[in-house]
C-alpha positions as CSV (number, residue, x, y, z in Angstrom):
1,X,56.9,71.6,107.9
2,X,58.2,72.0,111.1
3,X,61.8,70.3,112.5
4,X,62.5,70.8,116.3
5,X,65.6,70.0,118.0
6,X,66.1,69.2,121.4
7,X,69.3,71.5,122.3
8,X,68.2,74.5,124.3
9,X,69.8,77.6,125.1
10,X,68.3,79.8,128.2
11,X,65.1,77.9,127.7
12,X,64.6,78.6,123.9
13,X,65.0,76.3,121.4
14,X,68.2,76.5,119.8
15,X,67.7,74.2,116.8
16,X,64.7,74.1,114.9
17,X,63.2,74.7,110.8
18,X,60.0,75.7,109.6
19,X,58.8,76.4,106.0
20,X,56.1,79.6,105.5
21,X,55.6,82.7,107.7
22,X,57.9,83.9,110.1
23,X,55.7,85.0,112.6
24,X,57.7,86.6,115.2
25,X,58.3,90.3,115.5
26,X,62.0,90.1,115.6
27,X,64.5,87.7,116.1
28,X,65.5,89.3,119.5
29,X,64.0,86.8,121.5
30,X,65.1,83.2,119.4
31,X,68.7,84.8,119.7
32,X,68.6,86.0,123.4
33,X,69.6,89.0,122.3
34,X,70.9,91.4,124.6
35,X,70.6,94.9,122.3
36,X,71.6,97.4,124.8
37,X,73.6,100.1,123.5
38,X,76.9,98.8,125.5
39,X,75.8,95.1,125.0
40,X,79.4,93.2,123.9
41,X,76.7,91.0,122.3
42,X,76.0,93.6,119.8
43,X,80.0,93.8,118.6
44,X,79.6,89.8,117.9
45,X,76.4,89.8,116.3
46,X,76.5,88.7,112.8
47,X,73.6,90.2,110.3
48,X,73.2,90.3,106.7
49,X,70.5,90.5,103.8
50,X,71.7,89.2,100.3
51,X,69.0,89.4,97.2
52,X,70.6,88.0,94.1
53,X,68.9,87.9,90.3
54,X,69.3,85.5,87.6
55,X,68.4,86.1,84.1
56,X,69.2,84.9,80.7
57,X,71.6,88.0,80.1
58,X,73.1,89.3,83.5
59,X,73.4,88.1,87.0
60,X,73.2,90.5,89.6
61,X,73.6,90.2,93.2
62,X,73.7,92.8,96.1
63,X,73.7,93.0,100.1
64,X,73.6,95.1,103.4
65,X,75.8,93.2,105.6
66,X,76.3,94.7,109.5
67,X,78.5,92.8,112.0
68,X,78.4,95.0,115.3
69,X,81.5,96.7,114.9
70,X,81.8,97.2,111.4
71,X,80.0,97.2,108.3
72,X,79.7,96.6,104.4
73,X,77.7,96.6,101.7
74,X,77.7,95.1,98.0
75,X,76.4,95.5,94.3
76,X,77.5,93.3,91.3
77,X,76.2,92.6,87.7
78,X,77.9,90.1,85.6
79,X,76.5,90.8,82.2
80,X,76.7,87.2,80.3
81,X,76.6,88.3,76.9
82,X,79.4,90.8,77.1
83,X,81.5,88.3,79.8
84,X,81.9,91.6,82.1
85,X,81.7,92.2,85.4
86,X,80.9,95.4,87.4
87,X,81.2,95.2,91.5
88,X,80.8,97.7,93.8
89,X,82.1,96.8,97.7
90,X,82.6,99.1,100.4
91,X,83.7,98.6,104.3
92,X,83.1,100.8,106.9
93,X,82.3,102.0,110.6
94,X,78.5,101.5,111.5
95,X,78.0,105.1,111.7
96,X,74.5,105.9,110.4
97,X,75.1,105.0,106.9
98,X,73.4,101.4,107.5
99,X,69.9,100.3,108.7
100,X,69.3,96.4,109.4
101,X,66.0,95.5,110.7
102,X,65.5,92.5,112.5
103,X,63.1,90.8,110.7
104,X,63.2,88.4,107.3
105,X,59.4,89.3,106.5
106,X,59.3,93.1,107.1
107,X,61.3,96.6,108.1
108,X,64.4,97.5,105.7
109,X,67.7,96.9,105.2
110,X,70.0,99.7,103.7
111,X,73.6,101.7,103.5
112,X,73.3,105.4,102.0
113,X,76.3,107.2,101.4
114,X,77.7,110.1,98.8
115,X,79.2,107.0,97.5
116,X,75.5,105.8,96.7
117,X,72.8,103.8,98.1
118,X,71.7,100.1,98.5
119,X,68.0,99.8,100.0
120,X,66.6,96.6,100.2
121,X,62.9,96.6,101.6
122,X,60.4,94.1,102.7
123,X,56.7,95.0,102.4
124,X,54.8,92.4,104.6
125,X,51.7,94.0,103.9
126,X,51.6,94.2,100.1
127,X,53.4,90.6,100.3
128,X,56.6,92.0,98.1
129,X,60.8,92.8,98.8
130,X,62.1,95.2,96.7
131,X,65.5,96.1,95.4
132,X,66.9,99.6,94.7
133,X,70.2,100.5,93.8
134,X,72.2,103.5,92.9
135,X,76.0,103.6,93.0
136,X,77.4,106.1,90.2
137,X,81.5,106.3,90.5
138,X,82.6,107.7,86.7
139,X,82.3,104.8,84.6
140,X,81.3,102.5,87.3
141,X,77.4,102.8,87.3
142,X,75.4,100.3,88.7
143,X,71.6,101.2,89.0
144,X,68.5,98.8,89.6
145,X,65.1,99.1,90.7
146,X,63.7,95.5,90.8
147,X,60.3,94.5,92.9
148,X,60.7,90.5,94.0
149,X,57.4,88.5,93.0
150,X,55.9,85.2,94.4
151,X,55.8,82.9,91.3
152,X,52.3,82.0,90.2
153,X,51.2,79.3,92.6
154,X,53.2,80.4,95.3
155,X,56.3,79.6,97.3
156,X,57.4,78.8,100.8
157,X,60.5,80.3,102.4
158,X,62.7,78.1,105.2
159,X,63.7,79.4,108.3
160,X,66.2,77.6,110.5
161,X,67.3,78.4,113.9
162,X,70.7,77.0,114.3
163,X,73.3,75.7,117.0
164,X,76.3,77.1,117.1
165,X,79.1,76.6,119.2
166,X,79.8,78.4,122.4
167,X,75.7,77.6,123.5
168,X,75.2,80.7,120.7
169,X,72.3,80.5,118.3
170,X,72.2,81.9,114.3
171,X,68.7,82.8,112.5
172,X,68.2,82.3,108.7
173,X,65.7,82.9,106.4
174,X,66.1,81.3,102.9
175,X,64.2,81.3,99.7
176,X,64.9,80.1,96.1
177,X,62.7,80.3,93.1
178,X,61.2,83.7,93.3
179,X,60.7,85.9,90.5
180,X,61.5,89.5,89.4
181,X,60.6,92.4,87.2
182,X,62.0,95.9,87.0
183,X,65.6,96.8,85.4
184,X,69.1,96.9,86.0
185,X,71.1,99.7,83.8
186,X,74.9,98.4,84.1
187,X,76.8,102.3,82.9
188,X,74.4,103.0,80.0
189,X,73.5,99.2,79.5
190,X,70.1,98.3,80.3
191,X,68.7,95.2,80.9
192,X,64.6,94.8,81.2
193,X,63.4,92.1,83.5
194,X,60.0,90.1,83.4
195,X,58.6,87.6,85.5
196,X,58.8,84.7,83.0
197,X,62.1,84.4,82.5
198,X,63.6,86.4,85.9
199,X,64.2,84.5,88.8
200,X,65.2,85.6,92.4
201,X,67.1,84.1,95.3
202,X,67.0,85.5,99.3
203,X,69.0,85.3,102.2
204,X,68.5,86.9,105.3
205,X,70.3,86.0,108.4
206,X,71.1,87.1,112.0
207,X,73.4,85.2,114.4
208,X,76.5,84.0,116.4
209,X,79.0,82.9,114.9
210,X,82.6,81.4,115.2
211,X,85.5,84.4,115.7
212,X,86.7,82.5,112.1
213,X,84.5,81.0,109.7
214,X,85.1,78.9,106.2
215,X,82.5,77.8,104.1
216,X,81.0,76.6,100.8
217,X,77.6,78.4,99.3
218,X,76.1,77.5,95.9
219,X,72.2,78.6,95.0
220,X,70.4,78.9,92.1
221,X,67.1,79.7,90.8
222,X,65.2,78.9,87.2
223,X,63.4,76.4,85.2
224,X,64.7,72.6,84.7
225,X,64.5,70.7,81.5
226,X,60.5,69.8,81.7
227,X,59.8,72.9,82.8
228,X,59.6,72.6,86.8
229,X,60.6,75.8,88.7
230,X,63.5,74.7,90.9
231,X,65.9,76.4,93.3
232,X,68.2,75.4,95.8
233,X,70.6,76.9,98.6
234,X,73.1,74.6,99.9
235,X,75.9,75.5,101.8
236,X,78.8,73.2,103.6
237,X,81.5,74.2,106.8
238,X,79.5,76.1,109.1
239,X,76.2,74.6,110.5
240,X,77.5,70.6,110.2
241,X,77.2,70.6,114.3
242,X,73.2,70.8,114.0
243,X,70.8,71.6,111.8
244,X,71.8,71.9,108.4
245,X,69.8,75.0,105.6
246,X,70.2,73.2,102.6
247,X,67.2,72.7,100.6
248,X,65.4,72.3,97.3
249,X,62.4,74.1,95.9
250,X,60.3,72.4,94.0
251,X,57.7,74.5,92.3
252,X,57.6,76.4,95.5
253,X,57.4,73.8,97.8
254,X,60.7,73.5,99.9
255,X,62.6,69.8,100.8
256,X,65.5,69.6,103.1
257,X,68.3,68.2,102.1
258,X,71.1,66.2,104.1
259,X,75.2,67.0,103.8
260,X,76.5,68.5,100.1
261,X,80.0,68.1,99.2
262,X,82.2,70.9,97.1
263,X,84.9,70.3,94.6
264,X,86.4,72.2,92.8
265,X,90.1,74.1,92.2
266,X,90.4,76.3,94.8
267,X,93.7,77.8,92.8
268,X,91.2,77.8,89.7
269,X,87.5,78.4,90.3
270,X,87.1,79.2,86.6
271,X,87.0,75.4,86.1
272,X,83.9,73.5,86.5
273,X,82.7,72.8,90.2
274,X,81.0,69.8,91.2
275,X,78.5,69.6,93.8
276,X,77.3,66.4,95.3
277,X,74.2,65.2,98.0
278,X,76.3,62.9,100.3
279,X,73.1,60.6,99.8
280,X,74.0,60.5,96.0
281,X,70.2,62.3,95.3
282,X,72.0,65.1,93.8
283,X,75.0,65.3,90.9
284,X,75.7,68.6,89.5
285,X,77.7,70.5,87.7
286,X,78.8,74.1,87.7
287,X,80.0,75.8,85.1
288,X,81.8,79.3,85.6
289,X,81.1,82.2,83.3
290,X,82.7,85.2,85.6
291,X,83.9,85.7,88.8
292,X,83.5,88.3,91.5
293,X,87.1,87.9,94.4
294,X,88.1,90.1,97.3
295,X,90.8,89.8,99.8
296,X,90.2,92.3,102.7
297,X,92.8,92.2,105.4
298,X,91.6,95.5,107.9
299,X,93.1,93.4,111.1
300,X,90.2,93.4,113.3
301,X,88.5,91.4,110.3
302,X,89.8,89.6,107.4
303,X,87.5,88.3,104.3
304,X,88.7,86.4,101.5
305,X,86.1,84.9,98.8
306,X,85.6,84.1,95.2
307,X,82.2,84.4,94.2
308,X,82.0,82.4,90.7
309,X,78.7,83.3,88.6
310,X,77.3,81.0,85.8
311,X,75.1,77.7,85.3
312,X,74.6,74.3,86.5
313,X,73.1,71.1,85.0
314,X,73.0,68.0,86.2
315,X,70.1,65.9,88.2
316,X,68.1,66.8,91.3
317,X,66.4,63.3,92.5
318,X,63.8,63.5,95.5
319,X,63.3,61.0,97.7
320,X,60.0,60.0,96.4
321,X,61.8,59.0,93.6
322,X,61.1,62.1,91.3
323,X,64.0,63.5,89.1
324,X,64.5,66.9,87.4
325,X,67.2,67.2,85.2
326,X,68.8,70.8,84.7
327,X,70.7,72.4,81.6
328,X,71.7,75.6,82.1
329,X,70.2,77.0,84.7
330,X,71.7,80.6,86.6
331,X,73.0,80.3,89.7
332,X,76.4,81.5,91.9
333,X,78.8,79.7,94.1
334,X,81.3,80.7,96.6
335,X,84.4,79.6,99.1
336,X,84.6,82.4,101.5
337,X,86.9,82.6,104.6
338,X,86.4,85.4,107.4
339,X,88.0,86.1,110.7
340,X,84.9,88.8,111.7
């Protein structure tokens, strides 16, 4: 699959998506990035690597993110039994505690601190990502150590290169439908995960992007009713100038998708969100079971976000007329401002 644009930036193709390998060694040269140490292009650079988990008794999420000037990293599990969340999220100077390679398929992304660590690696040559976290404030332990499968039969990541304003260009890499073993230990809580009922969703991404940004994210990654594996990542309010990332996976196999509408209560995200195809393909509901928030005002950049975890059901039609109906299937969505 392969979806090239005709808007060009310096002579490279500034909007274009492909499903499969990524096949480039960095994404220095589809950004035009200018990396020198005194670049101003490196304090606007956007980067970030988020690898979230979904299984039948916790959802856990976790990324590196590094935007030039300064940096952050997270770590959440919501355990669904108990209805409790744990979060750990830290902001800080880029100085040495974070690595962010510049490629979706290989390299490592990581912060390491006293406060703990967060090491996300790809392996491109054993074909695998792995997860390992270790952050251990008193009564605020949050450990993992996951290794991120291909499902049996496979799956194919998306990768759009996107317009955005100002003749800039953002990278993603997105893939929904994965699965997961290892085990997450939430203080002295531990929860085992297996393939067959663990399911993983990635988001890698390097770009350009407006001085402030709103948007919309909703994903999700599991089984629907007649057993189909299905994912999706949808997202609305940043990339509606060009190409659009949202998609469906079905049993691996990834199909774009046009515009998604959100709504919901902003002033009360614990009520049911509905999210809609504007091509009326798609109805589903979302129902909230926790909910991670943070309002950072540090001047220079300013983040506000409610992060909802839970379950959607609803229908999934594709435009060959098949339909896949889902019941309670794990997922997260979001409404996130950022001046950055």
């Amino acid at each position: 699959m392969d979806d090239t644009h005709a808007s060009a930036k310096k002579g490279t193709l500034s909007g274009r998506s492909w499903s499969g390998k990524f096949n480039y060694p960095d994404t220095k040269s589809l950004l035009n990035l200018n990396d020198r140490i005194f670049s101003l292009e490196r304090f606007k650079e956007k980067r970030w690597c988020y690898m979230g988990i979904i299984h039948p008794d916790i959802i856990f999420g976790c990324a590196v993110v590094h935007l030039g000037y300064i940096s952050s990293a997270f770590a959440f599990g919501f355990d669904r039994q108990e209805g409790k969340m744990m979060n750990h999220s830290l902001v800080f100077p880029p100085l040495g505690q974070v690595r962010y390679d510049r490629n979706p398929e290989t390299g490592i992304c990581s912060y390491k601190s006293l406060r703990g660590s967060l090491i996300l690696t790809h392996d491109k040559k054993h074909d695998k990502k792995s997860i390992d976290v270790s952050f251990y404030l008193p009564a605020k332990s949050l450990k993992a150590d996951i290794e991120i499968i291909e499902p049996d039969g496979g799956i194919s990541p998306m990768h759009f290169l996107m317009p955005m304003a100002n003749n800039a260009s953002a990278f993603t890499t997105k893939i929904a439908g994965l699965n997961a073993r290892g085990k997450i230990i939430v203080n002295n809580k531990k929860f085992d995960l297996a393939p067959e009922n663990t399911f993983a969703v990635f988001d890698w991404t390097n770009g350009f992007y407006p001085r402030q940004t709103v948007w919309n994210w909703a994903c999700c990654a599991g089984l629907a009713a007649d057993g189909t594996r299905i994912g999706f990542n949808f997202s609305s309010g940043v990339y509606e100038n060009g190409l659009l990332e949202n998609t469906v996976w079905i049993n691996g196999t990834p199909l774009k998708q046009g515009g998604i509408l959100f709504t919901y209560d902003a002033k009360n995200p614990e009520q049911p969100w509905q999210i809609k195809s504007k091509d009326g393909l798609i109805h589903l509901t979302f129902k909230p079971e926790g909910i991670r928030r943070a309002n950072d005002n540090l001047g220079v950049i300013k983040s506000k976000f409610i992060q909802p975890c839970g379950s959607f059901e609803g229908s999934i039609k594709t435009k060959d007329n098949l339909d896949f109906h889902l019941l309670c299937v794990g997922g997260v969505v979001e409404e996130h401002f950022a001046k950055w």
